[in-house]
C-alpha positions in Angstrom: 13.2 15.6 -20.1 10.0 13.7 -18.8 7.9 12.4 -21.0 3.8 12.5 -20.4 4.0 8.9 -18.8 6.7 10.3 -16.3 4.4 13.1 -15.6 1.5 11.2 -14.9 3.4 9.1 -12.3 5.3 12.3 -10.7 1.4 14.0 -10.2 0.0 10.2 -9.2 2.8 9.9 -6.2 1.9 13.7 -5.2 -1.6 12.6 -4.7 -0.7 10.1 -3.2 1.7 11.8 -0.6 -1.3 13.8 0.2 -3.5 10.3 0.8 -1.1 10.0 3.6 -1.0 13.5 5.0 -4.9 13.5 5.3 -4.8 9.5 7.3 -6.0 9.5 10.6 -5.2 7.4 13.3 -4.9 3.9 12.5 -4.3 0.1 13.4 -3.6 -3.2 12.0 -6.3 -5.7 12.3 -9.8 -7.0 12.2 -12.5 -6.8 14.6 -15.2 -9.4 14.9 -18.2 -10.0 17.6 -17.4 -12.5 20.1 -20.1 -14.1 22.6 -19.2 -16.0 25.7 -22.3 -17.4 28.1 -22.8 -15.0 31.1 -20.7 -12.1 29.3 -22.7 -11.7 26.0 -21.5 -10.1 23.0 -17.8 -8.4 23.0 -16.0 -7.2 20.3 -12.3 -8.1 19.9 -9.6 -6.9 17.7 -7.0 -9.6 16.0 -3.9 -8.3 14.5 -0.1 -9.4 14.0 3.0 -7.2 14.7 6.6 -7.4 15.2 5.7 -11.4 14.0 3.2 -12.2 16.7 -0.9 -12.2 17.0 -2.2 -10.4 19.7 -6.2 -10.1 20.7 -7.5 -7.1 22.1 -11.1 -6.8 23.7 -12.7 -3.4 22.7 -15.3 -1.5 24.8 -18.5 -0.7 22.6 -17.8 2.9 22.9 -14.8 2.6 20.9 -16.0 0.2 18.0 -16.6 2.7 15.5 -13.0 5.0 16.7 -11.5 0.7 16.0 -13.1 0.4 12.8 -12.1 3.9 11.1 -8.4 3.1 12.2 -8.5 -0.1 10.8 -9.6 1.1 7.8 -6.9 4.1 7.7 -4.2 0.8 8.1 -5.8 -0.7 4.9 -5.8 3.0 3.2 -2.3 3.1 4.2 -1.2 -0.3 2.9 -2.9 0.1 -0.5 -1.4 3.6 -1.2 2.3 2.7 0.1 2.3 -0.1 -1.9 1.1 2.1 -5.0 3.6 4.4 -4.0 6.0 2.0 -4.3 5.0 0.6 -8.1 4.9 3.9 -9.5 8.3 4.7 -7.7 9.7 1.4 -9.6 7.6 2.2 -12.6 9.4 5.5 -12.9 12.7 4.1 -12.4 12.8 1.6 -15.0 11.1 4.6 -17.3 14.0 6.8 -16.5 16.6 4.2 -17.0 15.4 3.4 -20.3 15.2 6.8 -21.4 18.7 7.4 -22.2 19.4 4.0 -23.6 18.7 3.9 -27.7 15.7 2.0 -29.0 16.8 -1.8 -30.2 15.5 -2.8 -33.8 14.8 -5.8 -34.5 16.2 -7.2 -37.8 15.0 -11.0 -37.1 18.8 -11.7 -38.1 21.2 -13.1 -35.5 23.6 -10.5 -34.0 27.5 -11.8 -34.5 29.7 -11.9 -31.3 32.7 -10.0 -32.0 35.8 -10.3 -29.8 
C-alpha cells in the first residue's frame, strides 16, 4: 500500500511525463551576438554533443525559433533530472516500506554467532 508521500511522487512524475509530451522542438546550447568588421552583427549558437563543441551561425529570421528550442533543452534537462530524483526518491521509500522500524535503545547491540 502507498503511503501519501508515495502518492505525491507517483502524481509529481505524471506531471512531469506530461512536461515532456507538451516540449517542442529543441537544442542544446547558447546563442550570443557576434560582430566581425565588414559583416556586422551575427548571432551564433555554441553547444557540445557526442563530447565535442560545435558553433553554428544563425540567420536572424531564426533567432527567436533558436531561442525557444534552447529553452525546451533546458525544460527538458530540469524535468528529466526531476524525474529521475523522484524515481530514486520512490525507490528507497518503497524499499523501506517493508523493512521494520529500528529503535534506538542507546545500548550496544551484542554480536551473536
Amino acid at each position: 500500500m502507498m503511503n501519501k508521500r508515495q502518492v505525491s511522487i507517483e502524481t509529481e512524475i505524471a506531471n512531469i511525463k506530461q512536461g515532456l509530451l507538451e516540449l517542442g522542438h529543441m537544442h542544446p546550447g547558447s546563442l550570443s551576438q557576434q560582430q566581425r568588421s565588414g559583416v556586422g552583427i551575427y548571432h551564433q549558437l555554441s553547444y557540445s554533443h557526442a563530447g565535442k563543441g560545435h558553433t553554428k551561425y544563425v540567420r536572424p529570421e531564426d533567432v527567436l525559433e533558436v531561442r525557444l528550442e534552447i529553452e525546451n533543452y533546458r525544460r527538458f534537462r530540469g524535468l528529466t533530472r526531476k524525474w529521475v530524483e523522484l524515481e530514486i526518491e520512490l525507490a528507497k521509500l518503497k524499499c523501506d516500506q517493508g523493512k521494520p522500524t529500528k529503535r534506538h535503545t542507546g545500548k550496544k547491540q551484542q554480536h551473536t554467532r
